[in-house]
C-alpha atoms as one frame of an Amber mdcrd trajectory, in Angstrom:
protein
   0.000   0.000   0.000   1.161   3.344  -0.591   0.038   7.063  -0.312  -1.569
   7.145  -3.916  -3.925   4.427  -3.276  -4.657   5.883   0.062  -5.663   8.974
  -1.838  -7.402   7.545  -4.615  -9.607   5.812  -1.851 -10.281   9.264  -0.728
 -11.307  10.845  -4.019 -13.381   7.676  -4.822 -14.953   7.920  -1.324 -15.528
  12.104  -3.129 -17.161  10.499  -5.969 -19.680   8.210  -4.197 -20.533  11.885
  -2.154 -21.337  13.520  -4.907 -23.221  10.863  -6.299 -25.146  10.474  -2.910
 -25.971  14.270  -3.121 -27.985  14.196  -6.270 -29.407  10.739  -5.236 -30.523
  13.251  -1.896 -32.006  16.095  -4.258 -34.104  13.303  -6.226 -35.677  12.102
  -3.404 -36.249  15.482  -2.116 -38.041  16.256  -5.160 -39.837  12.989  -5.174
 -41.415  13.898  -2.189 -42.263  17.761  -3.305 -43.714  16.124  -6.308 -45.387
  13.702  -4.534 -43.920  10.864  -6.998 -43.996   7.939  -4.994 -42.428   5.926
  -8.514 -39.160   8.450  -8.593 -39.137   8.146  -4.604 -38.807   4.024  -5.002
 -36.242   4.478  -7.305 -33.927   6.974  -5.745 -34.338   4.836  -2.309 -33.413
   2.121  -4.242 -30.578   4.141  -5.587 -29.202   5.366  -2.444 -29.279   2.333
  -1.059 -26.875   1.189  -3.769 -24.631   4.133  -3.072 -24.262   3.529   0.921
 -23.270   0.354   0.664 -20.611   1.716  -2.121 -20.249   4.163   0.419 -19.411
   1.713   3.678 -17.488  -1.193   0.933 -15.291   2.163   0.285 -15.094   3.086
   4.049 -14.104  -0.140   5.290 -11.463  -0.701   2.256  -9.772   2.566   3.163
  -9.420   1.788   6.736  -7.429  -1.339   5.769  -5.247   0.639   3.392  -4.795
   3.200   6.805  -4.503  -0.189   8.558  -1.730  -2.020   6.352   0.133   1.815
   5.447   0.770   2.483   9.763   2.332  -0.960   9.863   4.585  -0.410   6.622
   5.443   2.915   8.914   5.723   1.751  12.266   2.685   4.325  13.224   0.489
   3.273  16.098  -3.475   4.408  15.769  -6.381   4.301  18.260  -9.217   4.148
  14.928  -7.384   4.246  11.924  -8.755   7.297  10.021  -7.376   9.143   7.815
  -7.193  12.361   9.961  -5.984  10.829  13.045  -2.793   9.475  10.675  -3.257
  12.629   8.888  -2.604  14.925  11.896  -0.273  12.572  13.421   2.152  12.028
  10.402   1.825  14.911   7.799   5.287  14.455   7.207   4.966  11.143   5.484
   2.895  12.828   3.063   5.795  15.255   1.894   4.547  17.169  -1.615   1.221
  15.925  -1.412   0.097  17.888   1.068  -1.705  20.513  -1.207  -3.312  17.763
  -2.788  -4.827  15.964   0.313  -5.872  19.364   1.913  -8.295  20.030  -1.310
  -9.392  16.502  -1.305 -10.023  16.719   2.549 -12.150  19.930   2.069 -14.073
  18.862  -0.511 -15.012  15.306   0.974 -16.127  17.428   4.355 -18.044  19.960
   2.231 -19.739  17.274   0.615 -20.412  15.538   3.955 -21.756  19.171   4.752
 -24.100  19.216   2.221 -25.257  15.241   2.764 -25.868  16.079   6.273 -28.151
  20.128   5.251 -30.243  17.583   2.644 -30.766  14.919   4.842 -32.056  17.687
   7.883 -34.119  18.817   4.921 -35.608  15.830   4.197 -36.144  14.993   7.437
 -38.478  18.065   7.685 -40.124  16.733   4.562 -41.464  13.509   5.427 -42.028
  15.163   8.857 -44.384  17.357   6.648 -45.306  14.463   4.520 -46.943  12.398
   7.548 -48.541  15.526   9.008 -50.494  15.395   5.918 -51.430  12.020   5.455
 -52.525  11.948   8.849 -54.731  15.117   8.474 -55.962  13.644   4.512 -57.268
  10.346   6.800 -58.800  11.836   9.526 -60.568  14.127   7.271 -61.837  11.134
   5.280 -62.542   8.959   8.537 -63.177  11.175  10.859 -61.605  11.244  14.535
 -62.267   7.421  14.831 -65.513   7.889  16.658 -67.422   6.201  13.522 -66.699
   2.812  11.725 -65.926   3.411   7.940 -67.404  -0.045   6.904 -71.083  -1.088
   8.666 -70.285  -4.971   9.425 -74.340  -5.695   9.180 -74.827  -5.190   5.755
Protein backbone atom coordinates (compact mmCIF):
# COMPACT_ATOMS: atom_id res chain seq x y z
CA UNK A 1 0.00 0.00 0.00
CA UNK A 2 1.16 3.34 -0.59
CA UNK A 3 0.04 7.06 -0.31
CA UNK A 4 -1.57 7.15 -3.92
CA UNK A 5 -3.93 4.43 -3.28
CA UNK A 6 -4.66 5.88 0.06
CA UNK A 7 -5.66 8.97 -1.84
CA UNK A 8 -7.40 7.55 -4.61
CA UNK A 9 -9.61 5.81 -1.85
CA UNK A 10 -10.28 9.26 -0.73
CA UNK A 11 -11.31 10.85 -4.02
CA UNK A 12 -13.38 7.68 -4.82
CA UNK A 13 -14.95 7.92 -1.32
CA UNK A 14 -15.53 12.10 -3.13
CA UNK A 15 -17.16 10.50 -5.97
CA UNK A 16 -19.68 8.21 -4.20
CA UNK A 17 -20.53 11.89 -2.15
CA UNK A 18 -21.34 13.52 -4.91
CA UNK A 19 -23.22 10.86 -6.30
CA UNK A 20 -25.15 10.47 -2.91
CA UNK A 21 -25.97 14.27 -3.12
CA UNK A 22 -27.99 14.20 -6.27
CA UNK A 23 -29.41 10.74 -5.24
CA UNK A 24 -30.52 13.25 -1.90
CA UNK A 25 -32.01 16.09 -4.26
CA UNK A 26 -34.10 13.30 -6.23
CA UNK A 27 -35.68 12.10 -3.40
CA UNK A 28 -36.25 15.48 -2.12
CA UNK A 29 -38.04 16.26 -5.16
CA UNK A 30 -39.84 12.99 -5.17
CA UNK A 31 -41.41 13.90 -2.19
CA UNK A 32 -42.26 17.76 -3.30
CA UNK A 33 -43.71 16.12 -6.31
CA UNK A 34 -45.39 13.70 -4.53
CA UNK A 35 -43.92 10.86 -7.00
CA UNK A 36 -44.00 7.94 -4.99
CA UNK A 37 -42.43 5.93 -8.51
CA UNK A 38 -39.16 8.45 -8.59
CA UNK A 39 -39.14 8.15 -4.60
CA UNK A 40 -38.81 4.02 -5.00
CA UNK A 41 -36.24 4.48 -7.31
CA UNK A 42 -33.93 6.97 -5.75
CA UNK A 43 -34.34 4.84 -2.31
CA UNK A 44 -33.41 2.12 -4.24
CA UNK A 45 -30.58 4.14 -5.59
CA UNK A 46 -29.20 5.37 -2.44
CA UNK A 47 -29.28 2.33 -1.06
CA UNK A 48 -26.88 1.19 -3.77
CA UNK A 49 -24.63 4.13 -3.07
CA UNK A 50 -24.26 3.53 0.92
CA UNK A 51 -23.27 0.35 0.66
CA UNK A 52 -20.61 1.72 -2.12
CA UNK A 53 -20.25 4.16 0.42
CA UNK A 54 -19.41 1.71 3.68
CA UNK A 55 -17.49 -1.19 0.93
CA UNK A 56 -15.29 2.16 0.29
CA UNK A 57 -15.09 3.09 4.05
CA UNK A 58 -14.10 -0.14 5.29
CA UNK A 59 -11.46 -0.70 2.26
CA UNK A 60 -9.77 2.57 3.16
CA UNK A 61 -9.42 1.79 6.74
CA UNK A 62 -7.43 -1.34 5.77
CA UNK A 63 -5.25 0.64 3.39
CA UNK A 64 -4.79 3.20 6.81
CA UNK A 65 -4.50 -0.19 8.56
CA UNK A 66 -1.73 -2.02 6.35
CA UNK A 67 0.13 1.81 5.45
CA UNK A 68 0.77 2.48 9.76
CA UNK A 69 2.33 -0.96 9.86
CA UNK A 70 4.58 -0.41 6.62
CA UNK A 71 5.44 2.92 8.91
CA UNK A 72 5.72 1.75 12.27
CA UNK A 73 2.68 4.32 13.22
CA UNK A 74 0.49 3.27 16.10
CA UNK A 75 -3.47 4.41 15.77
CA UNK A 76 -6.38 4.30 18.26
CA UNK A 77 -9.22 4.15 14.93
CA UNK A 78 -7.38 4.25 11.92
CA UNK A 79 -8.76 7.30 10.02
CA UNK A 80 -7.38 9.14 7.81
CA UNK A 81 -7.19 12.36 9.96
CA UNK A 82 -5.98 10.83 13.04
CA UNK A 83 -2.79 9.47 10.67
CA UNK A 84 -3.26 12.63 8.89
CA UNK A 85 -2.60 14.92 11.90
CA UNK A 86 -0.27 12.57 13.42
CA UNK A 87 2.15 12.03 10.40
CA UNK A 88 1.83 14.91 7.80
CA UNK A 89 5.29 14.45 7.21
CA UNK A 90 4.97 11.14 5.48
CA UNK A 91 2.89 12.83 3.06
CA UNK A 92 5.79 15.25 1.89
CA UNK A 93 4.55 17.17 -1.62
CA UNK A 94 1.22 15.92 -1.41
CA UNK A 95 0.10 17.89 1.07
CA UNK A 96 -1.71 20.51 -1.21
CA UNK A 97 -3.31 17.76 -2.79
CA UNK A 98 -4.83 15.96 0.31
CA UNK A 99 -5.87 19.36 1.91
CA UNK A 100 -8.29 20.03 -1.31
CA UNK A 101 -9.39 16.50 -1.31
CA UNK A 102 -10.02 16.72 2.55
CA UNK A 103 -12.15 19.93 2.07
CA UNK A 104 -14.07 18.86 -0.51
CA UNK A 105 -15.01 15.31 0.97
CA UNK A 106 -16.13 17.43 4.35
CA UNK A 107 -18.04 19.96 2.23
CA UNK A 108 -19.74 17.27 0.62
CA UNK A 109 -20.41 15.54 3.96
CA UNK A 110 -21.76 19.17 4.75
CA UNK A 111 -24.10 19.22 2.22
CA UNK A 112 -25.26 15.24 2.76
CA UNK A 113 -25.87 16.08 6.27
CA UNK A 114 -28.15 20.13 5.25
CA UNK A 115 -30.24 17.58 2.64
CA UNK A 116 -30.77 14.92 4.84
CA UNK A 117 -32.06 17.69 7.88
CA UNK A 118 -34.12 18.82 4.92
CA UNK A 119 -35.61 15.83 4.20
CA UNK A 120 -36.14 14.99 7.44
CA UNK A 121 -38.48 18.06 7.68
CA UNK A 122 -40.12 16.73 4.56
CA UNK A 123 -41.46 13.51 5.43
CA UNK A 124 -42.03 15.16 8.86
CA UNK A 125 -44.38 17.36 6.65
CA UNK A 126 -45.31 14.46 4.52
CA UNK A 127 -46.94 12.40 7.55
CA UNK A 128 -48.54 15.53 9.01
CA UNK A 129 -50.49 15.39 5.92
CA UNK A 130 -51.43 12.02 5.45
CA UNK A 131 -52.52 11.95 8.85
CA UNK A 132 -54.73 15.12 8.47
CA UNK A 133 -55.96 13.64 4.51
CA UNK A 134 -57.27 10.35 6.80
CA UNK A 135 -58.80 11.84 9.53
CA UNK A 136 -60.57 14.13 7.27
CA UNK A 137 -61.84 11.13 5.28
CA UNK A 138 -62.54 8.96 8.54
CA UNK A 139 -63.18 11.17 10.86
CA UNK A 140 -61.61 11.24 14.53
CA UNK A 141 -62.27 7.42 14.83
CA UNK A 142 -65.51 7.89 16.66
CA UNK A 143 -67.42 6.20 13.52
CA UNK A 144 -66.70 2.81 11.72
CA UNK A 145 -65.93 3.41 7.94
CA UNK A 146 -67.40 -0.05 6.90
CA UNK A 147 -71.08 -1.09 8.67
CA UNK A 148 -70.28 -4.97 9.43
CA UNK A 149 -74.34 -5.70 9.18
CA UNK A 150 -74.83 -5.19 5.76
Amino acid sequence: MNKQDLLQSIAEQGKNFDILLSILIQKKEAIVADNYNMLVEAIKNEQKILHSIDKEEKNRKELIREFARQNLITLKDYSFDELYNSQKSLFGVEIKKIEKIRSDVKEKALRIAHLNSQLSVLVEVSRNIIKERMISILGNGKSKLVNKRV
